[in-house]
VMD Tcl script that draws the C-alpha trace (Angstrom):
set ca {
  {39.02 11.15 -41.06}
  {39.11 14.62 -42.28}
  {38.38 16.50 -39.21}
  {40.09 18.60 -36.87}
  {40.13 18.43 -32.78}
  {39.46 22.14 -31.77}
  {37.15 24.03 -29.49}
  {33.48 24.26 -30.10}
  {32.62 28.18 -31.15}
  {31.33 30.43 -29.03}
  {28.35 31.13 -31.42}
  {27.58 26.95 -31.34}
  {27.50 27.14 -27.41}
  {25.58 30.08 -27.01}
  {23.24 29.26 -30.13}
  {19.67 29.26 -28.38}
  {18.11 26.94 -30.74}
  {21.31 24.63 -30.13}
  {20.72 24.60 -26.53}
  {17.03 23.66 -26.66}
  {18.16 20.69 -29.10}
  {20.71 19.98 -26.86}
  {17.78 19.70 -23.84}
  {16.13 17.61 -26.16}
  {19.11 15.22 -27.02}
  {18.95 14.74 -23.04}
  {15.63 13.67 -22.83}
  {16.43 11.42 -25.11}
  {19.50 9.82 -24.23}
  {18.21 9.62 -20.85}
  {14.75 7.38 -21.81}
  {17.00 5.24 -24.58}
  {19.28 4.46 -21.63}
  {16.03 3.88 -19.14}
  {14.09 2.13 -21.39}
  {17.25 -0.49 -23.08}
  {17.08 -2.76 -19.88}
  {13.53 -3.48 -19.71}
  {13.38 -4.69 -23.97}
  {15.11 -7.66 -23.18}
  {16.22 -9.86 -25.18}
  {12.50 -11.64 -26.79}
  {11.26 -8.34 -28.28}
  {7.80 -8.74 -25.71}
  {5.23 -7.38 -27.66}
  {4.35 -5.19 -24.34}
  {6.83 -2.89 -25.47}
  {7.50 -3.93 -28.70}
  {5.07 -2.52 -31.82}
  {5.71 -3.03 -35.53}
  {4.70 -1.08 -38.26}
  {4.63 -1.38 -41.64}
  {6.25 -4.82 -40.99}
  {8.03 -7.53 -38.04}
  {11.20 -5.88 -38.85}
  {10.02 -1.95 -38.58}
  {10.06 -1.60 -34.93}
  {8.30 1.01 -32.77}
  {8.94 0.53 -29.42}
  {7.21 2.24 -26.05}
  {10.35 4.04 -25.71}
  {9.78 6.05 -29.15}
  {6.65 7.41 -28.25}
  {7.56 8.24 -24.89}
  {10.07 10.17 -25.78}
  {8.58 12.25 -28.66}
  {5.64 13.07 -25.97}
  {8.30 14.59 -23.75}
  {10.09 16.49 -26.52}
  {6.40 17.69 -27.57}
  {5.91 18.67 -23.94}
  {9.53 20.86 -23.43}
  {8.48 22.54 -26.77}
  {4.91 23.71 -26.35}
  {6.71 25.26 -23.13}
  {9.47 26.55 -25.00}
  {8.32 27.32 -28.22}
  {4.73 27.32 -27.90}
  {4.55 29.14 -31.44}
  {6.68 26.78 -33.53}
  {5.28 23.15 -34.93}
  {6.56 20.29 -33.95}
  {6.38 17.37 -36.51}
  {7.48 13.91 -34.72}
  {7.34 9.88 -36.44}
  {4.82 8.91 -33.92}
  {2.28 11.34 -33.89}
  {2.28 10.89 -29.88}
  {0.82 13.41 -27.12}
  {2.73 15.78 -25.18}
  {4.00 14.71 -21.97}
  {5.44 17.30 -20.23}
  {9.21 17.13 -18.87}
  {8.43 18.85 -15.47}
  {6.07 16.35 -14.11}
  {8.34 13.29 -15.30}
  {11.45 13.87 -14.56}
  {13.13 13.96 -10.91}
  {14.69 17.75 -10.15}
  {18.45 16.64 -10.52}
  {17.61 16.08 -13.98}
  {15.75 19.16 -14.30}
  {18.53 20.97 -13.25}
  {20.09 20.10 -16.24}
  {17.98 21.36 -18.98}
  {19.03 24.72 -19.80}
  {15.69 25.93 -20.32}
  {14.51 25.31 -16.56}
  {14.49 27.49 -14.25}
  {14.97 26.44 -10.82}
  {13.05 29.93 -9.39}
  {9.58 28.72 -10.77}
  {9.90 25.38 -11.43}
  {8.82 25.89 -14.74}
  {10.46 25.79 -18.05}
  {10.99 28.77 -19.30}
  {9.84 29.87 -22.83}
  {12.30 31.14 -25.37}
  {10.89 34.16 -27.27}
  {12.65 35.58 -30.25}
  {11.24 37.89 -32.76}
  {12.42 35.42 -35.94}
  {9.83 33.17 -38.17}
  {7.82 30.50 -36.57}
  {10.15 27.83 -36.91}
  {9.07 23.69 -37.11}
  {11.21 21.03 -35.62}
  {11.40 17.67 -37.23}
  {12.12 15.10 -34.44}
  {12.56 11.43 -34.61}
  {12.65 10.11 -31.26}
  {14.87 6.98 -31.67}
  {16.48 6.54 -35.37}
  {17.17 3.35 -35.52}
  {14.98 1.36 -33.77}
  {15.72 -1.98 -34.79}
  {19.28 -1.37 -33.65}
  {18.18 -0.10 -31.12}
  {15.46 -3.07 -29.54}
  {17.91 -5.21 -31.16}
  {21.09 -3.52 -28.50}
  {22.77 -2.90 -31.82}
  {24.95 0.89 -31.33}
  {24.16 2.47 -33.93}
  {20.71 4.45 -33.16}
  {20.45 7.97 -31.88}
  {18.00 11.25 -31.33}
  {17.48 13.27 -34.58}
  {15.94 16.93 -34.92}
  {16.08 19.41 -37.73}
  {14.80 23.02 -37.53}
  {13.90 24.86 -40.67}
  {11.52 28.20 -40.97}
  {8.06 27.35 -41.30}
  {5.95 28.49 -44.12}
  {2.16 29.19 -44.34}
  {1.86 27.02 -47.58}
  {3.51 23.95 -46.88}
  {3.66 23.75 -43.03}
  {5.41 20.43 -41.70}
  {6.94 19.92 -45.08}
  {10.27 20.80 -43.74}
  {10.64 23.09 -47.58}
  {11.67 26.74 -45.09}
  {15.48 27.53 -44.96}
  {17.70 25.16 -42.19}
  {19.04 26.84 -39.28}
  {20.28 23.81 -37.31}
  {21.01 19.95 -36.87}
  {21.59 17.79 -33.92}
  {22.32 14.15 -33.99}
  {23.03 12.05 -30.58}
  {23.83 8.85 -29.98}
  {24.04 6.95 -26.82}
  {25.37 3.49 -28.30}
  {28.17 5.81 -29.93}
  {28.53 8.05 -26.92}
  {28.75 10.83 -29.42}
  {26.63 14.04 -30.31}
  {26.64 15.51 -34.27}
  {25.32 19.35 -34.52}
  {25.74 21.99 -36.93}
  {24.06 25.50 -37.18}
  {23.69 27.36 -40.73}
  {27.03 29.37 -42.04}
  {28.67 27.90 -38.59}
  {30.35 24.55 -39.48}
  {29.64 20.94 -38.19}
  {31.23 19.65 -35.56}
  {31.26 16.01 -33.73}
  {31.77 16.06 -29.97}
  {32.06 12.91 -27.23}
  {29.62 12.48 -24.77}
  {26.25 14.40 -24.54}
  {26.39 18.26 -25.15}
  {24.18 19.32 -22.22}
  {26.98 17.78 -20.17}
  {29.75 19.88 -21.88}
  {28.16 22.76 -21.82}
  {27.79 23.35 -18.16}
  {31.24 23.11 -17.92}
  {33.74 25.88 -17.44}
  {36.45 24.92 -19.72}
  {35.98 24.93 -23.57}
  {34.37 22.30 -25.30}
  {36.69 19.75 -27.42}
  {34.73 19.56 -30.93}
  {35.95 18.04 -34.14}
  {35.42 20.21 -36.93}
  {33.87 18.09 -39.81}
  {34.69 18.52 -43.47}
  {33.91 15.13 -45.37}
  {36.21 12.90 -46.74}
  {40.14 14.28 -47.15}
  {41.43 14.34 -50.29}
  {43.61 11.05 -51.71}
  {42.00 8.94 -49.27}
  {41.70 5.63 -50.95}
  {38.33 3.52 -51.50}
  {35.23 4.82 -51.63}
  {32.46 3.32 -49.71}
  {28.47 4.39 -50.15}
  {25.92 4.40 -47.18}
  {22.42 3.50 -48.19}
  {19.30 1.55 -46.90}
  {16.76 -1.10 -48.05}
  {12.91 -0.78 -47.42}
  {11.51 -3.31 -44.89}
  {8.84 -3.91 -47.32}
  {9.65 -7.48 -49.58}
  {7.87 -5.57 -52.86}
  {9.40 -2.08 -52.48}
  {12.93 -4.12 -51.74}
  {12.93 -6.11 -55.23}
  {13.23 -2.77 -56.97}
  {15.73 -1.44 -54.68}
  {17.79 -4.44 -55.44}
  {17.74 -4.27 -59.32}
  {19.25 -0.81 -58.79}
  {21.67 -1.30 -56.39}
  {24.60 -2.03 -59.43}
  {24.18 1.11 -60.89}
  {24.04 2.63 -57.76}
  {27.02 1.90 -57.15}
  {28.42 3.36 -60.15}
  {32.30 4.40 -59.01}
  {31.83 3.07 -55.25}
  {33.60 -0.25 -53.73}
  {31.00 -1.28 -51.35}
  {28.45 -0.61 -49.51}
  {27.73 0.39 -45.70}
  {24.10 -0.03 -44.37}
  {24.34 0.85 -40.47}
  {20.31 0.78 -39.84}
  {19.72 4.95 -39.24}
  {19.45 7.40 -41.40}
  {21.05 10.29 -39.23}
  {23.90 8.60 -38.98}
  {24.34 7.68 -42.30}
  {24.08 11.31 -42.77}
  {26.95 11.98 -40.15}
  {29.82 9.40 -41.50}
  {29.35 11.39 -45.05}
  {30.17 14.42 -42.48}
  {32.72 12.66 -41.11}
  {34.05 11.40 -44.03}
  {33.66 7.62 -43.13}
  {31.79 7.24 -45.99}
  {31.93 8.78 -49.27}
  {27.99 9.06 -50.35}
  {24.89 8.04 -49.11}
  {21.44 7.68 -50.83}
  {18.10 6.54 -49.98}
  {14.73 6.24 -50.93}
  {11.49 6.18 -48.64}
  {12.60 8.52 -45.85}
  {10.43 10.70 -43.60}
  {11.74 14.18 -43.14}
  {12.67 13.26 -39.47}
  {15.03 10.90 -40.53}
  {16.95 13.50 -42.49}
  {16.48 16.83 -41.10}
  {19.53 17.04 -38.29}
  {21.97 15.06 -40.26}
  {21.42 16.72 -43.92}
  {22.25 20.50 -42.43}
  {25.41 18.88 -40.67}
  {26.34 17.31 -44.10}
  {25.61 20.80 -46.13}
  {27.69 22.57 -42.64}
  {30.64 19.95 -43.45}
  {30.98 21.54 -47.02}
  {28.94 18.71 -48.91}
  {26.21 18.43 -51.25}
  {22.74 17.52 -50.22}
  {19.61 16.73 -51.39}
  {16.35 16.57 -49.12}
  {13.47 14.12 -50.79}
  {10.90 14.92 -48.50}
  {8.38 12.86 -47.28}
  {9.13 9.26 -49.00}
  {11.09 10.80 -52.09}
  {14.78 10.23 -53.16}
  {17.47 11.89 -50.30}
  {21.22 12.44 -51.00}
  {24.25 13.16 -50.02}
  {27.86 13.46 -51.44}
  {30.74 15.84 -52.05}
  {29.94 17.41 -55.23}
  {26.20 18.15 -56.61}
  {27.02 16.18 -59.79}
  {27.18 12.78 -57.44}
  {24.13 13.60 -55.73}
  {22.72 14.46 -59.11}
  {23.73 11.07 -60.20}
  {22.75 9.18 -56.65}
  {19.30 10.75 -57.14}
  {18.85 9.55 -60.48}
  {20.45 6.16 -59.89}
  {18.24 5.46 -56.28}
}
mol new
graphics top color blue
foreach p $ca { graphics top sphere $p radius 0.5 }
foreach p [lrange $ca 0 end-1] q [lrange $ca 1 end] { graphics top cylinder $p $q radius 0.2 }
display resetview
């Protein structure tokens, strides 16, 4: 793919909002890899919700873990919103979590025992989480699910509506072993592993630098999704031909994010979708727009895109 091994910048490392995502991207990881043995295999219905359907899983894990991100950011960033999928309570880290795993947060400090909040003197910023994207794949032990979060400025008229400017994306995956992140006018970059790991770590940080899909690369393949819904799927269906408009075929991995990150990558060529919340999109659209690409956000439920010129999105938009 279209992406170069380098280091990861100095002003990605020492980003402050990147290292609280990066704390949360450990609480997650940690609780996917926790909470994975105890699904099983006969999706027990003691751990194992639905939603809108059989097929549109919420599990335990989900909420647990969006009630410990709530919990690390009303200590953190007490000021900013946080806007989750499952609407759960605040847990907070300190009390869950064992002290060698503390120790790894950047935002504890050892001293108090306490974590620490993070004042700056920008906007009141909101942070679109989605605790486990992917959730099928995930009960399922399919790889492809990961941690999302998206933080844009929050405004006074249309708080939670993700609509405020993008400062940064983080996307990490535990089935992938692989962490997505991007921060506005400073590139996107894919690195191994989990970042919290890397970044205690003396030596510099091997990153790949994304920039979409290189140039003469044969085939094009579109990412996209289907609604778990029977009625909403019919008329996904009848458009899927035209949707395809100038593409060979079609790659439907089960999250969102990630979607979002093989357009980075350039594993894929375009991806559109209708029916999203902004969770699903908010880390992996800013690392698209930080690769170089076109994007286009649909809000809550509306048409999202994403491609390397505006005209496809235009056309994905119109098409989806």
């Amino acid at each position: 793919m279209n992406s170069e091994l380098e280091s990861l910048p100095a002003e990605i490392v020492d980003h402050s909002l990147i290292r609280i995502a990066s704390d949360l991207s450990l609480v997650a990881w940690e609780q996917m890899l926790a909470w994975r043995p105890l699904l099983g295999a006969s999706l027990d219905a003691s751990v194992v919700d639905t939603k809108t359907s059989p097929n549109d899983l919420v599990t335990r894990a989900d909420a647990q873990i969006e009630a410990l991100v709530r919990g690390y950011l009303n200590r953190v960033r007490p000021h900013d919103l946080m806007v989750g999928e499952e609407g759960a309570e605040a847990l907070d880290p300190v009390e869950f979590f064992p002290m060698d795993f503390l120790l790894g947060l950047h935002a504890f400090d050892p001293e108090t025992g306490a974590l620490a909040e993070v004042a700056d003197n920008g906007p009141r910023l909101e942070w679109h989480v989605d605790p486990i994207d992917g959730t099928v794949n995930y009960v399922r032990n399919i790889e492809h699910h990961a941690f999302s979060v998206g933080v844009c400025e929050a405004s006074a008229a249309s708080s939670g509506l993700g609509l405020g400017r993008w400062h940064i994306g983080l996307v990490a995956s535990p089935g992938l072993n692989a962490t997505w992140l991007a921060a506005a006018g400073r590139g996107a970059f894919r690195i191994e592993g989990r970042l919290a790991d890397r970044l205690g770590e003396d030596s510099a940080i091997p990153a790949r630098r994304l920039r979409g899909t290189p140039p003469g690369l044969s085939g094009r393949l579109l990412a996209t999704g289907f609604a778990y819904a029977l009625s909403n799927r019919g008329t996904q269906l009848a458009k899927l031909e035209n949707l395809m408009a100038g593409y060979d075929d079609i790659r439907r991995c089960g999250s969102a994010a990630l979607d979002l990150c093989m357009v980075a990558e350039g594993r894929v060529n375009g991806y559109a979708e209708r029916g999203l919340g902004i969770y699903d999109y908010a880390g992996g659209a800013v690392i698209v727009e930080e690769a170089g690409l076109k994007v286009s956000r649909g809000g809550a439920g509306g048409p999202t895109a994403a491609a390397d010129t505006q005209e496809e999105v235009d056309r994905l938009i119109a098409a989806i």
